[in-house]
C-alpha positions as CSV (number, residue, x, y, z in Angstrom):
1,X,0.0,0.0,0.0
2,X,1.4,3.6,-0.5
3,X,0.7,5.9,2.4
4,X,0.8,9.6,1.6
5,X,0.4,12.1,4.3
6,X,0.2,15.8,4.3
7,X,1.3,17.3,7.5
8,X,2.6,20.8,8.6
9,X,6.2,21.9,7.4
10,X,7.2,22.8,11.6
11,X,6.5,19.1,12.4
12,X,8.5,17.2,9.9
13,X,11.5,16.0,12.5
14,X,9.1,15.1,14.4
15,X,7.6,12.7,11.8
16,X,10.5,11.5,10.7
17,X,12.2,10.3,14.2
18,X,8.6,8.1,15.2
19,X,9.0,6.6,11.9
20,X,12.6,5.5,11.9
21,X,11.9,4.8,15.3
22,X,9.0,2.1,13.9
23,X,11.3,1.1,10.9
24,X,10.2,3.0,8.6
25,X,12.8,4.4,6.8
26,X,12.0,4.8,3.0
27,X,9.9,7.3,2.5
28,X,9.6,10.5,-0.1
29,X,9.3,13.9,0.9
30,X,8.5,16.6,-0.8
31,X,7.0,20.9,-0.3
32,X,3.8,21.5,-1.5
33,X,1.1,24.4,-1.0
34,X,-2.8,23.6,-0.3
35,X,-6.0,24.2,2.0
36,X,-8.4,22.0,3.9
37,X,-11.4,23.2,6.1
38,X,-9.8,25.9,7.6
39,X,-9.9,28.0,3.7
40,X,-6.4,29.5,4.6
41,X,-5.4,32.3,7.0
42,X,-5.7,36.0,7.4
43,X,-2.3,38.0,8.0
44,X,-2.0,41.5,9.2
45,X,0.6,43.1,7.1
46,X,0.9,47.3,7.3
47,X,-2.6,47.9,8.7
48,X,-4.0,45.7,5.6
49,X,-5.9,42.1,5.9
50,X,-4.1,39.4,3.3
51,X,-6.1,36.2,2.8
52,X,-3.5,33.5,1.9
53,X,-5.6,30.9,0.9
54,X,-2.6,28.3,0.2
55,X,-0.2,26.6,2.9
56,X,3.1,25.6,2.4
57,X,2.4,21.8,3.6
58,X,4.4,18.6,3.4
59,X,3.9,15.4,1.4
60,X,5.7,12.3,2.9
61,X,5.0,8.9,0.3
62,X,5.6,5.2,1.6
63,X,5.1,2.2,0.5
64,X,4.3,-0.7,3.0
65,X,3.2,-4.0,3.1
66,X,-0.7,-3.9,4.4
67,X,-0.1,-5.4,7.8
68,X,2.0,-2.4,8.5
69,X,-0.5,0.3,7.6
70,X,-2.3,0.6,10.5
71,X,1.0,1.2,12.5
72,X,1.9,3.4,10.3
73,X,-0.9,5.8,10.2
74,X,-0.9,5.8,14.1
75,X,2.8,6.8,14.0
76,X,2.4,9.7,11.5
77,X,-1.0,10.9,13.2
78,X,0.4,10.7,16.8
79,X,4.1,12.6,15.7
80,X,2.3,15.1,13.5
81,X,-1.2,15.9,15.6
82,X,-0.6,19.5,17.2
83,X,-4.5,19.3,18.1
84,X,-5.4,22.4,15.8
85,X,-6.8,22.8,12.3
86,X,-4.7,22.2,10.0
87,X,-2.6,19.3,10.6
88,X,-3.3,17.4,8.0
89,X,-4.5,14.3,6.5
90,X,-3.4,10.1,5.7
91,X,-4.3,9.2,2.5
92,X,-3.9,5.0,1.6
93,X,-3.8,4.3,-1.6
94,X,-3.4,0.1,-3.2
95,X,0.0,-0.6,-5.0
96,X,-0.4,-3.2,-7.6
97,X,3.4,-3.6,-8.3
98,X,6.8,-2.2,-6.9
99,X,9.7,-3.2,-9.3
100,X,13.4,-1.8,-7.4
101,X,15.2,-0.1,-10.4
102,X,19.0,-1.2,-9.7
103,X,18.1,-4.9,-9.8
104,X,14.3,-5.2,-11.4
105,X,13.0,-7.4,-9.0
106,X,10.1,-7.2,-7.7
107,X,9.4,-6.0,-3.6
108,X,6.6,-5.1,-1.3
């Protein structure tokens, strides 16, 4: 299965130590800007209101065998959860095939 999760930037260490910590180690990660319920922020910026509707976020990709999922969204939702809107969201997503480059076999 690949597990995708969108998390704040500020809680990326975080992340990263609970999963090594677990034994996940291979993962992707990568900046990328979005919005959930929350529809942005407002800033205060010389006596003007700025709506900026767009959050720098971060995308983290794994791939996992599906007995490990389950431990693995419970490790990225208890590292990443600050409790306020915006932390995020675990998406799970089926993998039909994994072929390693260097040697073309097959792994999962």
């Amino acid at each position: 299965m690949k597990v995708e999760a969108i998390i704040r930037p500020e809680r990326l260490d975080q992340v990263k130590k609970a999963l090594e910590e677990k034994g996940f180690v291979g993962m992707t990660v990568g900046e990328v800007t979005g919005r959930g319920e929350q529809k942005g922020i407002k800033l205060q910026f010389r006596g003007r209101t700025m709506n900026v509707d767009l959050l720098p976020k971060i995308r983290i990709e794994l791939i996992v065998k599906d007995d490990r999922v389950d431990e693995l969204i419970e490790t990225i939702s208890a590292s990443a959860r600050t409790g306020r809107p915006g932390d995020g969201r675990i998406f799970v997503i089926p993998v039909a095939r994994s072929v390693r480059v260097r040697t073309g076999e097959e792994v999962m």
